[in-house]
C-alpha positions as CSV (number, residue, x, y, z in Angstrom):
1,X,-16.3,1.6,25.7
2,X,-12.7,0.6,25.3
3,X,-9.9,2.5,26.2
4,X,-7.8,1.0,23.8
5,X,-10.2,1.7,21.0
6,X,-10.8,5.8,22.0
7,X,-6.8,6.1,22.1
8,X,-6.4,4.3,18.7
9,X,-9.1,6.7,17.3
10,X,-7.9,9.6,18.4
11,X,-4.8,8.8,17.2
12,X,-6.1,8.1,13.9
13,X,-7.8,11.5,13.7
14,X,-4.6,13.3,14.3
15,X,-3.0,11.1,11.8
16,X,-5.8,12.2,9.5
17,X,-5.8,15.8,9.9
18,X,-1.6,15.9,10.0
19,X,-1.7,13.9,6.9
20,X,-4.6,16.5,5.1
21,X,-1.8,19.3,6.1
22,X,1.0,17.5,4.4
23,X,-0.8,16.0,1.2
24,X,-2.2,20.2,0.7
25,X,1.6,21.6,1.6
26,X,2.9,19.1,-1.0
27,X,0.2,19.8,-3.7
28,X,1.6,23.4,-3.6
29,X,4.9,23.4,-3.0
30,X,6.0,20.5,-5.9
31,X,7.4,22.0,-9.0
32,X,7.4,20.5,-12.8
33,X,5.7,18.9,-15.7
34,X,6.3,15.4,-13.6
35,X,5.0,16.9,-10.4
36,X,1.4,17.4,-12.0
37,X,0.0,14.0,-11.2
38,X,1.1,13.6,-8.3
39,X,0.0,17.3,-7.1
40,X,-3.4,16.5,-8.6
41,X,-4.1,12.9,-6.8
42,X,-2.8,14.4,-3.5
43,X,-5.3,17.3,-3.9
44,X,-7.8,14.4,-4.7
45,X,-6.6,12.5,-1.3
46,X,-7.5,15.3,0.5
47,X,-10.6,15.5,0.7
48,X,-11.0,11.5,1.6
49,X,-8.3,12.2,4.2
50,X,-10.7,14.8,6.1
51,X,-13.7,12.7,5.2
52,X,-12.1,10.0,7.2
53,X,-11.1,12.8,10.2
54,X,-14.6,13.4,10.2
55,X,-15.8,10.1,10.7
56,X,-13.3,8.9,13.2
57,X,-14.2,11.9,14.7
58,X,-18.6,11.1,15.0
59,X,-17.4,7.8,15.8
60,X,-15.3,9.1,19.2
61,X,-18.5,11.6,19.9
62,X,-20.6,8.7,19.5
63,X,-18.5,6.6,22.5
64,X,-18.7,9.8,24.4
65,X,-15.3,10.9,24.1
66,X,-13.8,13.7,21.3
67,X,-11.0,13.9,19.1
68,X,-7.8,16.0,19.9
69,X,-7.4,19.7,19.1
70,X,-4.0,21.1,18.2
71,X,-2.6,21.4,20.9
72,X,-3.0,17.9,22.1
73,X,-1.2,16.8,18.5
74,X,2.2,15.4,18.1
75,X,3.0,15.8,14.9
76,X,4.8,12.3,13.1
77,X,5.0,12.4,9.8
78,X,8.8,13.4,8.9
79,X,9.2,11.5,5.5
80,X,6.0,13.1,4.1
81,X,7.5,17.2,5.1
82,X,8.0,19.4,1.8
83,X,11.0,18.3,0.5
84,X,14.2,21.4,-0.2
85,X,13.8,20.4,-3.7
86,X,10.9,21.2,-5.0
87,X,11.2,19.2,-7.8
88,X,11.8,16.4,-5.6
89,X,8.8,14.5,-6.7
90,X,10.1,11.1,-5.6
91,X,10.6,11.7,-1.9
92,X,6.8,13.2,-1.6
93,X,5.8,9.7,-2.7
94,X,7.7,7.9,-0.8
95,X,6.4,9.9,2.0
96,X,2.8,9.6,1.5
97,X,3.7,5.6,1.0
98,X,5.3,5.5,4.6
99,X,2.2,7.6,6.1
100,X,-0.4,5.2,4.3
101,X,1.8,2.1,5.5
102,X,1.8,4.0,9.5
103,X,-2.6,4.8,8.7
104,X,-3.1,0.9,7.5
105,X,-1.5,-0.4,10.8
106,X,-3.4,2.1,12.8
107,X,-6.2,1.1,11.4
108,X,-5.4,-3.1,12.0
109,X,-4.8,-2.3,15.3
110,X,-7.9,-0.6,15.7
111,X,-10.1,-3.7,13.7
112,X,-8.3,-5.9,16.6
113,X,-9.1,-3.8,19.6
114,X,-12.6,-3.3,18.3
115,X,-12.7,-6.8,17.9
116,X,-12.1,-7.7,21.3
117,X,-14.1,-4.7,22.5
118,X,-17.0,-6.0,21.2
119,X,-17.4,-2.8,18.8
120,X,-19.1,-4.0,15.5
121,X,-19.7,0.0,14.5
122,X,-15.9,0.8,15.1
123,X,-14.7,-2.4,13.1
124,X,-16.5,-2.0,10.2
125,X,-15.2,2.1,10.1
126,X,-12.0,0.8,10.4
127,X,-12.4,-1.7,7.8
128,X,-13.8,0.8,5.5
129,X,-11.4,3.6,6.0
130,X,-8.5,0.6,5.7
131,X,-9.9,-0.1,2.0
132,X,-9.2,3.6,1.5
133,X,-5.6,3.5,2.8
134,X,-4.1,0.2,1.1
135,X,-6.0,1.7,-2.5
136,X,-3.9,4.8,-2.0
137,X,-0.9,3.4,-0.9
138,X,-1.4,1.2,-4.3
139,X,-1.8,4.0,-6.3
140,X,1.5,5.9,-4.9
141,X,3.8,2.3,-5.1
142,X,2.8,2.9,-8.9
143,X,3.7,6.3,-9.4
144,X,7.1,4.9,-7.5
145,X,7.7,1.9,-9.8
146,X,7.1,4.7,-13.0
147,X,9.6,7.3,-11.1
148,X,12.5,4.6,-10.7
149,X,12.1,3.0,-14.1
150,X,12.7,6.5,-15.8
C-alpha cells in the first residue's frame, strides 16, 4: 500500500464530502428564474458527488486505512462559498468550475501515484470518477459561456 495513494484518497474524500456541502448550500440559497438550472443540476451533482465519497471511501477501507471525519477536514473550497448575492448565479459557477478543475487534478495525481504503486483497482476508480469530474466541469463551462453571452 502506498502512502502517497491513501493521502491522495483521503484527500479526495474530503474534497467530495466539502464539495456535496457546497453544491446543497448553493442549490438553496440561489435566487431567480435564471438560478433554476443551475440549482437543479447541482442538486443532480450531488448525489454523484457522495457516490464518489463513498467509493473513495471502500476503496481506503479496502487498503486498510479510512477516510477523514470532520474534524480531521480542512475545508478549501473558497470560490464555491454562497455568494452575498443570491442572485449571483455566475460566481456559483465559476465556483463549482474551479472545485471540478482542483477534483480533476486530484484525481491525475492519484492515476499517477497508483500507477507507480502498482494499484490497478485505485487507477481505474480514479479514472472513472475523473470521467465524472471533466463531464461536469463541461457542463458548468457551458452554463458560463450562456451567462456571459447574455
Amino acid at each position: 500500500m502506498s502512502e502517497e495513494v491513501v493521502d491522495l484518497l483521503r484527500k479526495a474524500y474530503a474534497d467530495e464530502m466539502e464539495t456535496v456541502m457546497n453544491y446543497q448550500t448553493n442549490a438553496i440559497v440561489l435566487d431567480g428564474v435564471r438560478a433554476e438550472e443551475i440549482k437543479e443540476s447541482l442538486q443532480a451533482d450531488i448525489q454523484e458527488e457522495l457516490t464518489h465519497a463513498e467509493q473513495l471511501g471502500n476503496r481506503l477501507k479496502q487498503l486498510d486505512a479510512r477516510p477523514p471525519g470532520s474534524e480531521e477536514f480542512t475545508a478549501s473550497q473558497h470560490s464555491l462559498q454562497p455568494p452575498e448575492d443570491s442572485t449571483d448565479v455566475l460566481s456559483v459557477i465559476d465556483g463549482v468550475i474551479d472545485a471540478e478543475e482542483d477534483a480533476i487534478s486530484t484525481y491525475r495525481a492519484i492515476i499517477n501515484a497508483a500507477e507507480e504503486a502498482d494499484d490497478p483497482v485505485t487507477e481505474d476508480l480514479a479514472v472513472t470518477i475523473l470521467a465524472d469530474e471533466e463531464a461536469h466541469r463541461t457542463e458548468f463551462k457551458g452554463y458560463r459561456k450562456e451567462y456571459k453571452r447574455d
